[in-house]
Structure formats: structure tokens, C-alpha cells
N, C-alpha and C positions, 0 to 999 in steps of 0.2 A: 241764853236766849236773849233774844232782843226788848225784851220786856225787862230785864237786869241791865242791860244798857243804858237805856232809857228809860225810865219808868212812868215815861206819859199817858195821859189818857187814852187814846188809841191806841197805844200800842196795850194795856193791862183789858182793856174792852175786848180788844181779839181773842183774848184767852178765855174768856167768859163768853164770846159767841160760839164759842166750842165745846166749853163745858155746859151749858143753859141751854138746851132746849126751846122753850117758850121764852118770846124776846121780854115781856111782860115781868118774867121773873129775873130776868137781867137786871138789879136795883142798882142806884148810882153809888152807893153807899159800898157793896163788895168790890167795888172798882176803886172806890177810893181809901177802903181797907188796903189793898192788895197794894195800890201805888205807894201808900204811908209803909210800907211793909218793904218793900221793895226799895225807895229811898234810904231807908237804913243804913247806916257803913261797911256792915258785915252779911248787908244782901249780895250783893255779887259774887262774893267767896261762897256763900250757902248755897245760892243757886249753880252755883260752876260745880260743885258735888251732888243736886237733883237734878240737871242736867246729863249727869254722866251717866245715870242710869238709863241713858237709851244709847249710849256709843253701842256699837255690836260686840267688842269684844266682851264687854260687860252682862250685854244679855244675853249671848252664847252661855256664858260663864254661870249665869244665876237660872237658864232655864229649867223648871221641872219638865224631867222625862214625862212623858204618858202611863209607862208604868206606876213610877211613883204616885200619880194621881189618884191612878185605880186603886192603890196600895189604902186610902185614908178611911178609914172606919168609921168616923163621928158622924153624925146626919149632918149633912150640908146644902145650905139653903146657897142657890146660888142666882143671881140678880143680873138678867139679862137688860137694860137700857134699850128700847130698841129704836131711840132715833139718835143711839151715840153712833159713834164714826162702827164701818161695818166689821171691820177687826175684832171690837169688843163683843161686837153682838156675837158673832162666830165663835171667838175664844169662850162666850160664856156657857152657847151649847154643846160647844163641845166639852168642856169641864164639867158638865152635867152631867152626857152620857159617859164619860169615865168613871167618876166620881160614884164608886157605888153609896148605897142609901144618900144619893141627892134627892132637890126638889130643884127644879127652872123656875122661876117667879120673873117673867117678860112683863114687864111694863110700857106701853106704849102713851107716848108722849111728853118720854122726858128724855133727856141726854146724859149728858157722866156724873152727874150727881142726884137720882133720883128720889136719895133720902131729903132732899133740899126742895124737887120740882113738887112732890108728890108724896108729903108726910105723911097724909092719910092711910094710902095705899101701902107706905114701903113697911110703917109702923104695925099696921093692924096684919097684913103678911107675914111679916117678922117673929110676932108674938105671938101666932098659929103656929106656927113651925115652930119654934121653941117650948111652947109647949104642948109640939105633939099632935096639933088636931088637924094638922093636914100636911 
């Protein structure tokens, strides 16, 4: 990606307008984690291997069938985002109604990290479902 390339400020901010939600929770400080991070010598070889996992032959290669979905047994709490990109939101209810003994837990107004936008919410959720009470 171009944030491996470069690791400037604009360009590590775009990444985080996409993962954040609420512009507020955007702090300067994950942007400039990210770009320290990214600077590194052996960032650009790491990111060229998480990078690959969106070529298509790759995610051809790693997708779970539908079957196998329905196949899973454990109770599974599954965490709809729902102002991430509309892909995830999709993908999540649908692995929900696969997924037997699931739960949907949609949360509205956060993006791809909702344990980060909305600790309250994702934590007290979490620990309902684990142990049990809904």
C-alpha cells in the first residue's frame, strides 16, 4: 500500500478515516504510532505479506464455504459495525444467520474498530454473551 511507501501523515490519516468512525476518536497519536511503525526498515516487507491477503487468488484460496460456517458449534457472538464499509456489515449478518447458536450485536456509530469507538458498549456486550445472559 501506499502508506508503506510513504509513510506520511496523510497518507497513515486515510487509513484511520476508514477504520474510525467518529472523526473525534481519530487521535494524532494512532497516526503517529502507525507512521513510527511504518518507518521501520522491515515495514515494507511486512506490509507486502498483509497486503497480499486481499490479492483474489489468495482470498479465493482462504474462503470459508457456507457450509463450513454452519458446521461451528461454540456460541458465537458476532459484531456487526454498522457504519463500516457496507461489505462488513453484510458479511457479518450473514455469518450470523449461518452460524448456528450465534448472537448479532450491531452497533451503530462506530466503524472497523468498535472495541476502540465504543468500549462501553463492545465490553459489557461481550461479557453478556460469555457468560451466558443473552
Amino acid at each position: 500500500g501506499k502508506a508503506f511507501d510513504d509513510p506520511s501523515w496523510p497518507n497513515i490519516k486515510t487509513i484511520f478515516d476508514s477504520l474510525i468512525y467518529g472523526e473525534h476518536k481519530r487521535i494524532p497519536d494512532l497516526i503517529g504510532i502507525r507512521q513510527a511503525m511504518y518507518r521501520e526498515p522491515q515495514a515494507k516487507a511486512a506490509g507486502g505479506h498483509i497486503l497480499n491477503l486481499f490479492k483474489p487468488e489468495i482470498v479465493a484460496r482462504n474462503l470459508i464455504r457456507p457450509e463450513d460456517w454452519s458446521r461451528i458449534q461454540a456460541p458465537t457472538l458476532v459484531v456487526a459495525s454498522l457504519r463500516d464499509r457496507p461489505l462488513f456489515v453484510r458479511t457479518a449478518r450473514t455469518l450470523a444467520e449461518l452460524i448456528p447458536n450465534s448472537r448479532l450485536l450491531e452497533m451503530d456509530n462506530v466503524g472497523h474498530w468498535p472495541q476502540f469507538e465504543d468500549p462501553d458498549t463492545f465490553n459489557r456486550e461481550n461479557l453478556k454473551f460469555m457468560r451466558g445472559q443473552a
